[in-house]
FIZA-418495 format. One record per residue (C-alpha): residue number from 1; chain; z, y negated, x negated. Coordinates in pm, whole numbers. Example, Ala and Ser with C-alpha at 12.3 -4.5 7.8 and 13.67 -1.06 7.14 Angstrom:
% FIZA-418495
+-----+-------+--------+--------+--------+
:  nr : kette :     pz :     py :     px :
+-----+-------+--------+--------+--------+
:   1 :     A :    780 :    450 :  -1230 :
:   2 :     A :    714 :    106 :  -1367 :
+-----+-------+--------+--------+--------+
***
This chain:
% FIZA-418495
+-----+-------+--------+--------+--------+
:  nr : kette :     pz :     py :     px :
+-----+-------+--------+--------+--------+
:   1 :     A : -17311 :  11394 :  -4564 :
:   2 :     A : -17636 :  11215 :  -4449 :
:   3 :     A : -17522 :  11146 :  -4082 :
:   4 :     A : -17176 :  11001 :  -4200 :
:   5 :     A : -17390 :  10781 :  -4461 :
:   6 :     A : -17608 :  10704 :  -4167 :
:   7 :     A : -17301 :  10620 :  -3909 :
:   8 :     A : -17117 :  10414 :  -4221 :
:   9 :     A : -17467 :  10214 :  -4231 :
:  10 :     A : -17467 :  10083 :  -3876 :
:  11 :     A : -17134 :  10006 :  -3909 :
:  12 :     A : -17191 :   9754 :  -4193 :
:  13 :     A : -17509 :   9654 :  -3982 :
:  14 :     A : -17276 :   9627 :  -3656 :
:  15 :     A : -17057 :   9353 :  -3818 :
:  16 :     A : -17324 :   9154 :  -4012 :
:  17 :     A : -17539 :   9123 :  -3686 :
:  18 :     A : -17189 :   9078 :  -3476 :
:  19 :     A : -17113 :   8764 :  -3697 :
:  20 :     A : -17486 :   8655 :  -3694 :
:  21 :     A : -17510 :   8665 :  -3282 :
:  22 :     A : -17188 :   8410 :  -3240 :
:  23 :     A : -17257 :   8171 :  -3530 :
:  24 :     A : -17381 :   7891 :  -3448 :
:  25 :     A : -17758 :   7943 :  -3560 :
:  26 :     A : -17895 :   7838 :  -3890 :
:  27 :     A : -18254 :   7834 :  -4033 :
:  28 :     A : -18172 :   8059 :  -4346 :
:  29 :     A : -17939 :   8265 :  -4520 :
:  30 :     A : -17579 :   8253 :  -4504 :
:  31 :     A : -17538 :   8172 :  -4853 :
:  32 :     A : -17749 :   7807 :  -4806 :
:  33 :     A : -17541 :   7678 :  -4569 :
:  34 :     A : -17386 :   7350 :  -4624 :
:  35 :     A : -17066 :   7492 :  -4607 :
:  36 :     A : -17148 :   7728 :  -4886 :
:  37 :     A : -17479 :   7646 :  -5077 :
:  38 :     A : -17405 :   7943 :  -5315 :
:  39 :     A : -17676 :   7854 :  -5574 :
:  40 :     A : -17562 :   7502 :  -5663 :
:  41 :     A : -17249 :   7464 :  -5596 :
:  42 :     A : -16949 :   7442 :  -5872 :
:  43 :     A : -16811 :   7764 :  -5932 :
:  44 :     A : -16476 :   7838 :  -6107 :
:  45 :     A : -16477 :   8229 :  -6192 :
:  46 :     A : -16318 :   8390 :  -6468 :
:  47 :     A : -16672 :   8433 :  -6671 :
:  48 :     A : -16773 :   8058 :  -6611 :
:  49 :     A : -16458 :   7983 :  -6801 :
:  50 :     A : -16522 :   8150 :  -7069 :
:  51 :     A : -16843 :   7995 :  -7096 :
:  52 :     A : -16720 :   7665 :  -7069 :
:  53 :     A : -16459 :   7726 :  -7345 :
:  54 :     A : -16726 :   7889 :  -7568 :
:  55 :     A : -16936 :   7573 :  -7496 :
:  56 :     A : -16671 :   7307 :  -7568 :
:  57 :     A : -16526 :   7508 :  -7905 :
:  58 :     A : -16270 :   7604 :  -7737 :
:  59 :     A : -16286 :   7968 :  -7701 :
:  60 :     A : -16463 :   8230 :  -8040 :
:  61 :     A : -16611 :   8510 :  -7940 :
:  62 :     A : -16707 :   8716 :  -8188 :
:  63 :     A : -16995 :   8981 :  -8260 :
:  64 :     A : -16916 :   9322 :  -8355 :
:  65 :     A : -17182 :   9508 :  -8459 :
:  66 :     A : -17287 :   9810 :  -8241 :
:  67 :     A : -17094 :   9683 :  -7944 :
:  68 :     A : -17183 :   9307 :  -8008 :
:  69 :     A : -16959 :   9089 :  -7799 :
:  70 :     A : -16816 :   9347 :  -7552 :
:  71 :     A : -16470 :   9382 :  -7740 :
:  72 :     A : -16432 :   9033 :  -7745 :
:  73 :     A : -16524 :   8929 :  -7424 :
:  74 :     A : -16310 :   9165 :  -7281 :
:  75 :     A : -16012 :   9058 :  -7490 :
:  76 :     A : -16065 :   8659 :  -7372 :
:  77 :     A : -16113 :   8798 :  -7014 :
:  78 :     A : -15819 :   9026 :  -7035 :
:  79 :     A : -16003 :   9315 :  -6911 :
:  80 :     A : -15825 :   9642 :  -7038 :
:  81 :     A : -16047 :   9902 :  -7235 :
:  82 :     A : -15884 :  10125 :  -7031 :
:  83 :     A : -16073 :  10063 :  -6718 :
:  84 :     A : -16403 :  10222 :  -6884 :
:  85 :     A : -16602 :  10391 :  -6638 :
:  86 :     A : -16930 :  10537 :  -6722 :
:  87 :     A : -17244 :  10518 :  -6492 :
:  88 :     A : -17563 :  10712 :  -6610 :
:  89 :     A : -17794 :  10698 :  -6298 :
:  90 :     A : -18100 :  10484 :  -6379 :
:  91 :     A : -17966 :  10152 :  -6197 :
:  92 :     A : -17905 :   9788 :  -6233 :
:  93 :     A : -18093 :   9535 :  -6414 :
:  94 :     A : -18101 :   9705 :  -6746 :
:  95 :     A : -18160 :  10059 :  -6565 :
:  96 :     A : -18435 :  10126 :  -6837 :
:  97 :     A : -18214 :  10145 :  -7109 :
:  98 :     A : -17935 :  10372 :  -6898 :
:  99 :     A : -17998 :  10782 :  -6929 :
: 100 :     A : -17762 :  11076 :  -6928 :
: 101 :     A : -17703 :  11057 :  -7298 :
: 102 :     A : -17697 :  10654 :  -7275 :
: 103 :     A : -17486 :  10574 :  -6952 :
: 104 :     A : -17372 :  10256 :  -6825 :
: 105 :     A : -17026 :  10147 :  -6896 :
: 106 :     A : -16823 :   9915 :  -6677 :
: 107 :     A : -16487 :   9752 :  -6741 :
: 108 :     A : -16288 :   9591 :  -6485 :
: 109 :     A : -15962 :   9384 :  -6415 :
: 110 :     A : -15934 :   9201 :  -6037 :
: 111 :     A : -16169 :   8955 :  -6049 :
: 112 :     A : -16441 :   9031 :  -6333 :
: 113 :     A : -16635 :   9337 :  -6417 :
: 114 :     A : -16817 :   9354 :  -6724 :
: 115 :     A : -17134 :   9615 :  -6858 :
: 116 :     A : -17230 :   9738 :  -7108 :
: 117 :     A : -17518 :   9984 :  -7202 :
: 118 :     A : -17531 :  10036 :  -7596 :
: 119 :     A : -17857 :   9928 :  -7713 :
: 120 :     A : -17964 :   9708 :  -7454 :
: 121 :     A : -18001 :   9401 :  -7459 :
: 122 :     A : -17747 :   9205 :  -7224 :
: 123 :     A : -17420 :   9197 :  -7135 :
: 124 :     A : -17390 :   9232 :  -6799 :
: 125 :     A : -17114 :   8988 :  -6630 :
: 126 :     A : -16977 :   8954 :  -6283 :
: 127 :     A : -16680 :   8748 :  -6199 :
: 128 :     A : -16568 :   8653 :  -5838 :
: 129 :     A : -16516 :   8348 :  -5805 :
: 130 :     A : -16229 :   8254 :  -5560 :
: 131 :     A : -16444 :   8051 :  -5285 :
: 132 :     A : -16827 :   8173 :  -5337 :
: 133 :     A : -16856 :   8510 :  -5420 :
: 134 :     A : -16948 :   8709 :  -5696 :
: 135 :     A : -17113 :   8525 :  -5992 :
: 136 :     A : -17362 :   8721 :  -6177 :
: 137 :     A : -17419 :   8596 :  -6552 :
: 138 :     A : -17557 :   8761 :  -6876 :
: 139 :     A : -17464 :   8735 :  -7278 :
: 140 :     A : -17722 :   8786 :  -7473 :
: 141 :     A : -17618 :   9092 :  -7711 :
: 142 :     A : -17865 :   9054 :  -8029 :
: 143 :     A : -17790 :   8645 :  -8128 :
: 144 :     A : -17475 :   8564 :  -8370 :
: 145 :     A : -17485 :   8263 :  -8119 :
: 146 :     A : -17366 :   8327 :  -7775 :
: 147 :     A : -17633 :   8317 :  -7520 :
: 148 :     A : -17540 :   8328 :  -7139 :
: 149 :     A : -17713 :   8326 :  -6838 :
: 150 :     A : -17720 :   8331 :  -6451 :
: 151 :     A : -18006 :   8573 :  -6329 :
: 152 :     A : -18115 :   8524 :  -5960 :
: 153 :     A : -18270 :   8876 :  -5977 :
: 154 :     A : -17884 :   9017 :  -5944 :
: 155 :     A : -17854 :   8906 :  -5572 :
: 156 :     A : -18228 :   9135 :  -5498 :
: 157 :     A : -17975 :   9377 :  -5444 :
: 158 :     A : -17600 :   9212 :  -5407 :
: 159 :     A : -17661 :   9033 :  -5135 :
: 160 :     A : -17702 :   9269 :  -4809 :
: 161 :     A : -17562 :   9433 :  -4538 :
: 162 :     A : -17406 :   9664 :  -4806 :
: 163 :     A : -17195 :   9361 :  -4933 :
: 164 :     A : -17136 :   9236 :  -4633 :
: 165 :     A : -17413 :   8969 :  -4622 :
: 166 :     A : -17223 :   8787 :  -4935 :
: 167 :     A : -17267 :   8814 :  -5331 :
: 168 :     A : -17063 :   9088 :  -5390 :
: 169 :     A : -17023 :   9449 :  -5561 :
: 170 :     A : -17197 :   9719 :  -5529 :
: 171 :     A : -17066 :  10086 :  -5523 :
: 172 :     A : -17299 :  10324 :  -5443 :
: 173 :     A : -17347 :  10716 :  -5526 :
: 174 :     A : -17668 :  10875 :  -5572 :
: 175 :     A : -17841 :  11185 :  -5589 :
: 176 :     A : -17934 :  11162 :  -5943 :
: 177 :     A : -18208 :  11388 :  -6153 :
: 178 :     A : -18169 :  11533 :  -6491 :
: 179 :     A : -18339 :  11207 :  -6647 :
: 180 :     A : -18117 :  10983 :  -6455 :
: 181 :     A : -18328 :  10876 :  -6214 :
: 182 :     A : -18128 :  10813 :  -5884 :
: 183 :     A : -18362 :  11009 :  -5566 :
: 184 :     A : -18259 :  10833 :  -5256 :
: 185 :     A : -18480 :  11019 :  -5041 :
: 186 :     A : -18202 :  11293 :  -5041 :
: 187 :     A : -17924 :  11007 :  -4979 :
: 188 :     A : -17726 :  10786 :  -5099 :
: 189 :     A : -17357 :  10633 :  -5025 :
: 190 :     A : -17218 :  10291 :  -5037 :
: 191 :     A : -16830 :  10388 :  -5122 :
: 192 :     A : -16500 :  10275 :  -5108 :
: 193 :     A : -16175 :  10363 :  -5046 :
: 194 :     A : -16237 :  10533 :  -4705 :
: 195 :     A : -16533 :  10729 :  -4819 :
: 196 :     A : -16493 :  11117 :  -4822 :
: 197 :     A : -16445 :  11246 :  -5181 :
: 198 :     A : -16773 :  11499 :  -5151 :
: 199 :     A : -16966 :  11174 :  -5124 :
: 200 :     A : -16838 :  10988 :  -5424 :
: 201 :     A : -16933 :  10907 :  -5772 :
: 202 :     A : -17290 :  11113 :  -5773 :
: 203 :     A : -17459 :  10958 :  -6037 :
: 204 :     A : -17136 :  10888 :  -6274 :
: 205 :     A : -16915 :  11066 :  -6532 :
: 206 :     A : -16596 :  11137 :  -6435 :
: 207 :     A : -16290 :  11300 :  -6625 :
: 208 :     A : -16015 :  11428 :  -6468 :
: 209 :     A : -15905 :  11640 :  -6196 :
: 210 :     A : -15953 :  11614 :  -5873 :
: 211 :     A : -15924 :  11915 :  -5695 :
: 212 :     A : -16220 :  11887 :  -5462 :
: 213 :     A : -16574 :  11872 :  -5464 :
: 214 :     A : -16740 :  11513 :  -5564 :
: 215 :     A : -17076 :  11407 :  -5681 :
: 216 :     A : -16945 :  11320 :  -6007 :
: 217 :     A : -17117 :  11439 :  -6355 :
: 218 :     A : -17392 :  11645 :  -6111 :
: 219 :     A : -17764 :  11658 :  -6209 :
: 220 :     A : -18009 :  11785 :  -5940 :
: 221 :     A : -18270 :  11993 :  -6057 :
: 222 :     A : -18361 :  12190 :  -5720 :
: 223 :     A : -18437 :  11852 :  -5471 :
: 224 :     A : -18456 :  12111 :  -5180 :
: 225 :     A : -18050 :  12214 :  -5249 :
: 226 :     A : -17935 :  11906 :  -5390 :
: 227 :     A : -17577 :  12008 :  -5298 :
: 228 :     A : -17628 :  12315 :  -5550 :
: 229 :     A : -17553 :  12043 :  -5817 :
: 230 :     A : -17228 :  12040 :  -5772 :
: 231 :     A : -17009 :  12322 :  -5902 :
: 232 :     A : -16772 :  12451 :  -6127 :
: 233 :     A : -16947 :  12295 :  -6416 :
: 234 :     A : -16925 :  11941 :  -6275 :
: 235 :     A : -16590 :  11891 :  -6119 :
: 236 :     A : -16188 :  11871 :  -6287 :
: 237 :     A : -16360 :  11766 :  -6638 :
: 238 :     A : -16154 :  11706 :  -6921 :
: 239 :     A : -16416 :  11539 :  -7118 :
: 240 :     A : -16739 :  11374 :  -7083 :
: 241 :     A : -17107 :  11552 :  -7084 :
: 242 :     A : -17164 :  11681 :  -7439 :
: 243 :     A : -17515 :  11452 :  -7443 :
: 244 :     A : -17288 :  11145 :  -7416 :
: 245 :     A : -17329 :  10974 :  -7797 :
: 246 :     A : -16879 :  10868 :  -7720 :
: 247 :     A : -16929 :  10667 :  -8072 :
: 248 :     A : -17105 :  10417 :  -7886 :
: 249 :     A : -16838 :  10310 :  -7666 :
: 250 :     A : -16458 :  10213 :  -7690 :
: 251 :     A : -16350 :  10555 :  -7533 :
: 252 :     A : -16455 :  10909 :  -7514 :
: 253 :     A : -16363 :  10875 :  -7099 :
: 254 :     A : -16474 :  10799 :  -6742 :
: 255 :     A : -16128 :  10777 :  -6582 :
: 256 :     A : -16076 :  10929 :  -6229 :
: 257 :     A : -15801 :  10662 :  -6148 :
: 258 :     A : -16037 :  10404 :  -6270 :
: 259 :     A : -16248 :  10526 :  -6059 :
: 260 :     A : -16069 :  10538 :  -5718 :
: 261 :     A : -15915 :  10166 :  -5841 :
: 262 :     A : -16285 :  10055 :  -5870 :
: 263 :     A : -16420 :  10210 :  -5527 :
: 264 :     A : -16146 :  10005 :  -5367 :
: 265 :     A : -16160 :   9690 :  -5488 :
: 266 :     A : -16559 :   9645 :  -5439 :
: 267 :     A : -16538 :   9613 :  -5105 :
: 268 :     A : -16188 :   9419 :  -5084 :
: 269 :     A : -16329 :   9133 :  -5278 :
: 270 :     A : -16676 :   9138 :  -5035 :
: 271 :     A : -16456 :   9113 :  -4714 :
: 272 :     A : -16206 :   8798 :  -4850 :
: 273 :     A : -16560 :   8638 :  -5005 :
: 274 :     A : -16680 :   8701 :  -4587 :
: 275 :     A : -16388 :   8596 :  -4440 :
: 276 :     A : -16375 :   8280 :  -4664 :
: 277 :     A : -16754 :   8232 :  -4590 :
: 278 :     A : -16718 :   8267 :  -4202 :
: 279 :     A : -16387 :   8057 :  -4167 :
: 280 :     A : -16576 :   7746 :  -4375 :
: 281 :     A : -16899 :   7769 :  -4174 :
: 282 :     A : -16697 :   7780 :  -3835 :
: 283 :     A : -16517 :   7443 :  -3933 :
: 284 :     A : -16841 :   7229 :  -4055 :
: 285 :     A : -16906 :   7318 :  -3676 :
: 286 :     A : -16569 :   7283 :  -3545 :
: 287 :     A : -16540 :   7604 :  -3386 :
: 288 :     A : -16244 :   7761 :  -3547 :
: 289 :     A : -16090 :   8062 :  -3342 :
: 290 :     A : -15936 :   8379 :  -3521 :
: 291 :     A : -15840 :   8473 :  -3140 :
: 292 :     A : -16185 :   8592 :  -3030 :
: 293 :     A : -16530 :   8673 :  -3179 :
: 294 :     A : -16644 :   8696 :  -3577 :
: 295 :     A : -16350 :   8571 :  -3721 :
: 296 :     A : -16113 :   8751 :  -3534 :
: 297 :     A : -16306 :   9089 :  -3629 :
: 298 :     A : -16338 :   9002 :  -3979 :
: 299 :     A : -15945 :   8940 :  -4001 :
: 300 :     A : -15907 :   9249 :  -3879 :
: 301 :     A : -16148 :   9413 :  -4108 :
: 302 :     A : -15956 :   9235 :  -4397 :
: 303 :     A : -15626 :   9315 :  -4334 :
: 304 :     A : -15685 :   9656 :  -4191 :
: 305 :     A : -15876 :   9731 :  -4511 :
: 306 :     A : -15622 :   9553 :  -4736 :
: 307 :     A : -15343 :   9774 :  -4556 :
: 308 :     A : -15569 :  10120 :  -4661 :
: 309 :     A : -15642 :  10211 :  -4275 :
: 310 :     A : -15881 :  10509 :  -4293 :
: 311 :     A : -15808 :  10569 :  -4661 :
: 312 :     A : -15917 :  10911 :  -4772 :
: 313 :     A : -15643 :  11144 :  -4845 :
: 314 :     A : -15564 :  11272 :  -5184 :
: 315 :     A : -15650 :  11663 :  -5132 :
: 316 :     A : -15424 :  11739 :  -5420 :
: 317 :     A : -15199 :  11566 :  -5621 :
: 318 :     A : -15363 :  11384 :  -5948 :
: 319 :     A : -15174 :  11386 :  -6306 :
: 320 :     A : -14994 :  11060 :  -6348 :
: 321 :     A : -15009 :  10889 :  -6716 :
: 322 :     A : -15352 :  10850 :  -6855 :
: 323 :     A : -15407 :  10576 :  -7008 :
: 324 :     A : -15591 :  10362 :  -6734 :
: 325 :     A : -15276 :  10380 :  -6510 :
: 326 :     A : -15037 :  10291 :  -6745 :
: 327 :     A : -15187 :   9974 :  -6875 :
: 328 :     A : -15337 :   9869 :  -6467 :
: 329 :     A : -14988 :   9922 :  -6313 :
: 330 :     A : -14802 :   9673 :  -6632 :
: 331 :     A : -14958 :   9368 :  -6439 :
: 332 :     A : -14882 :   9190 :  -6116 :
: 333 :     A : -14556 :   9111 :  -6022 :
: 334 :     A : -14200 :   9323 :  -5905 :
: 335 :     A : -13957 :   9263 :  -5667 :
: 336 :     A : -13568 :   9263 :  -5735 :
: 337 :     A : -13596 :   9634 :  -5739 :
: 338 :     A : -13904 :   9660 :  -5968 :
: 339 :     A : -14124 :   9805 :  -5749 :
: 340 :     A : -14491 :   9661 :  -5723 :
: 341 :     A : -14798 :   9720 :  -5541 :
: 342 :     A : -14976 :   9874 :  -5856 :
: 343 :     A : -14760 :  10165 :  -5853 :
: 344 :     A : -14947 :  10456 :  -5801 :
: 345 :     A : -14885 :  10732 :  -5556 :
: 346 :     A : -15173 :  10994 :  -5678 :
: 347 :     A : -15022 :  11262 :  -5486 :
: 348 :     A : -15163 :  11176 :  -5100 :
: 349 :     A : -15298 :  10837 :  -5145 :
: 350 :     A : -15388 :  10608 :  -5409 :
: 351 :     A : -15106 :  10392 :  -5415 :
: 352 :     A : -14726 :  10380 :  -5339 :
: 353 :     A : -14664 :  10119 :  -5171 :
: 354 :     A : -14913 :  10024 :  -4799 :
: 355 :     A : -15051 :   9659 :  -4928 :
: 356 :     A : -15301 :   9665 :  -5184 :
: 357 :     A : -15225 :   9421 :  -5494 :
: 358 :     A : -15577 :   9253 :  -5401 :
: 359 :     A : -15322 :   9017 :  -5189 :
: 360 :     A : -15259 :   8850 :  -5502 :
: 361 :     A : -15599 :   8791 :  -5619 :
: 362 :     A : -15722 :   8433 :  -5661 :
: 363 :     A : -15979 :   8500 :  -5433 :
: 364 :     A : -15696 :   8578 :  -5156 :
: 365 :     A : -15511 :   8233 :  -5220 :
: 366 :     A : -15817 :   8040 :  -5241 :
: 367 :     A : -15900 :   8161 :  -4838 :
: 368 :     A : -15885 :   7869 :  -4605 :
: 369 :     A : -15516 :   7829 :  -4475 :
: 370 :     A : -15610 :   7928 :  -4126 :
: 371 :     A : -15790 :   8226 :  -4218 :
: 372 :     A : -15472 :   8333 :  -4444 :
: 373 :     A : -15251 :   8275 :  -4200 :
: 374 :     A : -15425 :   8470 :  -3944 :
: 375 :     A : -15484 :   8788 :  -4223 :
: 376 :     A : -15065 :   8734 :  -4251 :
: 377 :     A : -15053 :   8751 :  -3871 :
: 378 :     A : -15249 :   9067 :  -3832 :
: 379 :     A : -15062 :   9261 :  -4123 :
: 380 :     A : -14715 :   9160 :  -4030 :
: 381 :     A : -14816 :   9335 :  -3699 :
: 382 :     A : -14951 :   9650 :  -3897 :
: 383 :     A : -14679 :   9697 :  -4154 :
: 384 :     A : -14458 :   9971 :  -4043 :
: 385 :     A : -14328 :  10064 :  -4439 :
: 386 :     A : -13997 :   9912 :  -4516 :
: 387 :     A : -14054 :   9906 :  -4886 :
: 388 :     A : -14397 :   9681 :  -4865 :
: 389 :     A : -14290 :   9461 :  -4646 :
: 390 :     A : -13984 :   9367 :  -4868 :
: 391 :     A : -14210 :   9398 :  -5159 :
: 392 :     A : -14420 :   9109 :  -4987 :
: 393 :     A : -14135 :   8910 :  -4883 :
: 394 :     A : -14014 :   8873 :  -5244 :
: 395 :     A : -14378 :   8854 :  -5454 :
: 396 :     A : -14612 :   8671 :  -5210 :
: 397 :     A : -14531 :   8306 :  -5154 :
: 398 :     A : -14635 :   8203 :  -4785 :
: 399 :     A : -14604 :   8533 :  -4663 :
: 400 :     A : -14360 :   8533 :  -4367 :
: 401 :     A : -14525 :   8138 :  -4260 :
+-----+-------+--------+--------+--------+
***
């Protein structure tokens, strides 16, 4: 598992130093370009909405107790409970107050992610905004007064060659000890979609079946056979770890589908935030060609990843009808037939239909005409299923331009 962490790596290296070679050179990071200027600039995410609304009197949230604003903020966000996802290796800002028997919870929708640990102290808020990236923000969780925040010490470790060079998310799977501390010196994984299922979710409850071996609900206690970890015990769980205090949260569940929904879009919303990035910075230099050099390969990487090239294979099929896929696959739109690109497949693959429903993200529309155009180009070429492409032609305006 090491060398195909290793070999995933310098791929992510490959591209970020790829793009960096052509671009016309710059005394600093990507992010303080003109073109981009990532700390200053006006940003227009989901999260800095809400705060604007809660500023103005617009917008209540209201404090609930043990779970202070989290119900609320995920109600004016429109963030399903559904999506809960549970994360007990000792990372993240607040990692001091996350343990086995206190795990992290996240809660997700297409462009904001929101977590919670009960007890501690912050909300933790991350909403990508549809030109600059992820915006990181915080709500204080122990003032009848909302308090917000937005923490530079988030982009320590969301922005790198594991986002793609760009504010993004983070999925990683670690190794992780009894007391939930995560032990990278046997490994770690940056996943997504593509990733092998034996490398996923160490470091993370997860309930339901899978029918192979994952990292999921595994606590090393020999570091010389950290693979021992995994076994019967750990994998196909119905329920969560008996430790887990399931009061403290909305629901007693770490969904599988959530999961595999969550480990694709990470790294979907890091490439359209790079492709976005790259197209801007070529134009303030007047050097736009998505025929040849970094933005050609980052369409490619876009659309190829938008497409599910490379996606793992289901290795057997997953029960349809839990709660989390029911409420995600209610939103987005139909065609004249009804079908969508949330439909899940669960039996091979993740999803029905060959597109992923990231297409429709504000983040998508919000990519420089060119550099949409070109993605369109590239897919139209890829697109071999009947049913997607007349999926696309009636739900995606611009599409077939």
């Amino acid at each position: 598992m090491r060398a195909i962490a290793i070999v995933t790596s310098l791929w992510l290296l490959a591209l970020v130093v790829a793009t960096g070679q052509s671009r016309p050179a710059f005394p600093g990071m990507l992010d303080s370009h003109p073109a981009i200027d990532y700390r200053t600039s006006a940003v227009n995410d989901a999260v800095t909405e809400l705060i604007r609304g809660v500023n103005a009197g617009t917008t209540q949230l209201s404090f609930d107790g043990r779970q202070g604003y989290l119900r609320s903020v995920l109600n004016a966000l429109q963030i399903p409970i559904e999506s809960q996802i549970l994360v007990f290796s000792k990372t993240g800002v607040q990692n001091a107050h996350t343990t086995p028997e206190n795990p992290r919870a996240f809660y997700f929708n297409d462009h904001a992610i929101i977590g919670y640990i009960p007890g501690a102290p912050l909300l933790e808020m991350a909403a990508h905004d549809p030109r600059q990236g992820v915006i990181f923000q915080t709500l204080v969780q122990s003032s009848a007064v909302p308090l917000f925040a937005r923490p530079t010490s988030c982009l320590s470790c969301h922005v790198s060659e594991n986002s793609l060079e760009v504010p993004g998310v983070l999925v990683r799977s670690n190794f992780t000890g009894v007391d939930g501390r995560a032990m990278p010196q046997l490994g770690s994984f940056v996943i997504d979609h593509r990733s092998p299922f034996d490398q996923r979710w160490g470091g993370w409850y997860v309930t339901g079946t899978l029918g192979a071996r994952h990292m999921g609900n595994a606590f090393v206690t020999d570091a010389a056979k950290p693979e021992a970890a995994v076994g019967e015990g750990t994998l196909n769980r119905s329920t969560l770890d008996p430790r887990v205090d399931t009061s403290a949260y909305p629901l007693a569940t770490s969904d599988l589908a959530a999961l595999l929904v969550f480990d694709h879009q990470g790294r979907a919303m890091n490439l359209l935030t790079r492709l976005g990035w790259e197209t801007r910075v070529a134009a303030a230099s007047g050097e736009v060609d998505f025929a040849r050099g970094d933005l050609r390969d980052v369409v490619k990487a876009t659309a190829d990843y938008l497409l599910f090239v490379d996606e793992a294979r289901l290795p057997a099929p997953i029960a349809i009808g839990s709660p989390f896929t029911t409420t995600f696959s209610k939103h987005g739109p139909r065609d004249r037939q009804g079908r969508s690109l949330r439909d899940f497949d669960l039996q091979t693959r993740l999803f029905k239909y060959r597109c992923s429903y990231m297409i429709y993200s504000p983040a998508f529309d919000a990519l420089p005409a060119d550099a949409k155009r070109a993605v369109f180009a590239r897919m139209r070429q890829a697109i071999t299923d009947r049913d997607t492409l007349a999926i696309l032609d009636d739900t995606k305006p611009g599409w077939r331009e």
